[in-house]
C-alpha positions as CSV (number, residue, x, y, z in Angstrom):
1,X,26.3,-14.6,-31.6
2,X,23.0,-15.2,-29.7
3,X,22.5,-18.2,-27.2
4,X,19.5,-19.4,-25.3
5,X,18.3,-22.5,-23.1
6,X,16.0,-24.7,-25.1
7,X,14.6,-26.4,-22.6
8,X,15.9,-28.1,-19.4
9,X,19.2,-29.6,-21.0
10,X,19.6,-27.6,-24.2
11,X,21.6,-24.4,-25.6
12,X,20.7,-23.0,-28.9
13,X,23.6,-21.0,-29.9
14,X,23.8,-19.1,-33.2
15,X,26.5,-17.9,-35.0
16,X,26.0,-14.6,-37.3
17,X,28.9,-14.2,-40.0
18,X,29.6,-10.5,-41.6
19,X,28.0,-12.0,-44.8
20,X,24.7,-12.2,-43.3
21,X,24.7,-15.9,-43.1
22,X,23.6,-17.6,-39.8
23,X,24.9,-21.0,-38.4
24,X,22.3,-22.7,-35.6
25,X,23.8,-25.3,-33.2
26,X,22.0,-27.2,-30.2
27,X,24.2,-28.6,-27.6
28,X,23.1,-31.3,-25.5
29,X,24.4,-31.1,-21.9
30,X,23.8,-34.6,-19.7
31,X,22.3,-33.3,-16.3
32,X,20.8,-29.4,-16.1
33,X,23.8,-28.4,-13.8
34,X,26.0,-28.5,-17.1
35,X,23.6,-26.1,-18.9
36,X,23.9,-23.6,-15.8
37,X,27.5,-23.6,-16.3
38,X,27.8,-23.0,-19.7
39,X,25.2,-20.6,-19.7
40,X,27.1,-18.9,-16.4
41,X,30.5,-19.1,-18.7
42,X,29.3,-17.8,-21.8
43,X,29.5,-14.4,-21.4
44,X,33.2,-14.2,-20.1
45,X,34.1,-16.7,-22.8
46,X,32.7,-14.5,-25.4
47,X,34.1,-11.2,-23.9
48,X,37.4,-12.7,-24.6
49,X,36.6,-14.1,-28.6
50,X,34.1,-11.5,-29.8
């Protein structure tokens, strides 16, 4: 999984399957502040999941 700010209110996350197949996603977030925390979060979330 790889995830990235795309500009100042958007996450590009992408999700890479065993099979070699990729899944792309962009999340919206209303105000910047919501991007900081998801970007903050991320990595714990993912240490638990992955």
């Amino acid at each position: 999984m790889r995830y990235a700010a795309e500009g100042p209110k958007h996450l590009r996350v992408v999700v890479h399957l065993h099979d070699g197949t990729a899944h792309p996603c962009l999340l919206a977030a209303r105000k910047r502040a919501r991007l900081q925390e998801w970007l903050e979060d991320l990595p714990l979330i993912l240490e638990c999941f992955v």
